[in-house]
N, C-alpha and C positions, 0 to 999 in steps of 0.2 A: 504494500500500500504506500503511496506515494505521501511524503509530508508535506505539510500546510497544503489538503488537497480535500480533506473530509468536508459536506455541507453540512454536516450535522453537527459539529463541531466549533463553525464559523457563526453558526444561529444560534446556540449556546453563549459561544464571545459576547454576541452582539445582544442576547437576552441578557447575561449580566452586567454587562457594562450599558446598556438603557436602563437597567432597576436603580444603578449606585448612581448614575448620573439625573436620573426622577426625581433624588431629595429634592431640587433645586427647585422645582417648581411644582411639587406637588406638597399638600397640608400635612403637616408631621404632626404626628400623635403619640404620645409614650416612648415605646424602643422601635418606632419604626425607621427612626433614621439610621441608628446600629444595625437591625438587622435587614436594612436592604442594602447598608456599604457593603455589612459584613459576606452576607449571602450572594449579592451582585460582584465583588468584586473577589471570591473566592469560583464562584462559575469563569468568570472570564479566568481565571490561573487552572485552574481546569481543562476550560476548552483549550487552551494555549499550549498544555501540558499533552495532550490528547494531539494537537494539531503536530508538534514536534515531534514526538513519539509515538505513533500509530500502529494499534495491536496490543496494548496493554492494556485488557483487559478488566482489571484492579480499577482503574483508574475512570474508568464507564462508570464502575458500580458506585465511584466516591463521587463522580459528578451525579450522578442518580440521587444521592443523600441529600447531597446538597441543593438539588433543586426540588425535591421536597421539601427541604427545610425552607426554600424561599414561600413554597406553598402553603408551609403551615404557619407561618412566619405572622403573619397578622393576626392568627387565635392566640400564639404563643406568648406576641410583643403588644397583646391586646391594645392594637390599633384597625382594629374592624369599622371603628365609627370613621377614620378618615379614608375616606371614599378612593381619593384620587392613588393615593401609597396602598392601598389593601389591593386594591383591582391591578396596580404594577405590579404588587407581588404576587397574587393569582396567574396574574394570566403570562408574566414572563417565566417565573416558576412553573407552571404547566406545560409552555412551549418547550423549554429544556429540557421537563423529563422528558417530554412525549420522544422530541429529537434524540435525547439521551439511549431511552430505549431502542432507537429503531438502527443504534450504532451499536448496541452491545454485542449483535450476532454478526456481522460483521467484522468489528474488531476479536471477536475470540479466533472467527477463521482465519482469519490473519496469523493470530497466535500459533495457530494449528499448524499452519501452512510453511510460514519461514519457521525451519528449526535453528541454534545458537550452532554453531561447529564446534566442538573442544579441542 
């Protein structure tokens, strides 16, 4: 698999880095602005990590946490009531996993495919 070439990966990037870059102009409520830096800008280290290194499988399943945790992110950092920050975190967290998922069977073949030589 060719590096910085995944789409799913690149849409990932670009989910976390629009959630950490949304503080700015969306209503911050509680820990919403902790946990959409935190969660936004650990997806984009993520996809970045994934776009370099492609096939490492590990690393699907951590992005995967992670953008659940953006999902769950506004029951957790109970900021439900501000609209604009819960719906970033909803629906960019959602987008990641969904794309998360749909790279994990891909990167394992990969895994599969190229063996390490000793």
């Amino acid at each position: 698999m060719t590096k910085w070439y995944r789409w799913q990966d690149w849409v990932t990037v670009a989910a976390g880095l629009f959630t950490a870059v949304a503080v700015l102009w969306t209503r911050q409520e509680n820990m919403s602005m902790t946990l959409m830096l935190a969660f936004g800008g650990l997806l984009v280290v993520s996809g970045l990590v994934n776009l370099a290194m492609p096939g490492t499988p590990a690393m699907e399943y951590v992005q995967a946490v992670l953008a659940a945790g953006l999902v769950l992110s506004p029951w957790l950092g109970t900021y439900t009531g501000a609209t604009g920050a819960a719906l970033t975190s909803w629906i960019a967290g959602g987008v990641a996993l969904v794309v998360t998922a749909a790279a994990i069977k891909p990167s394992t073949d990969v895994r599969h495919t190229y063996r390490v030589s000793h």
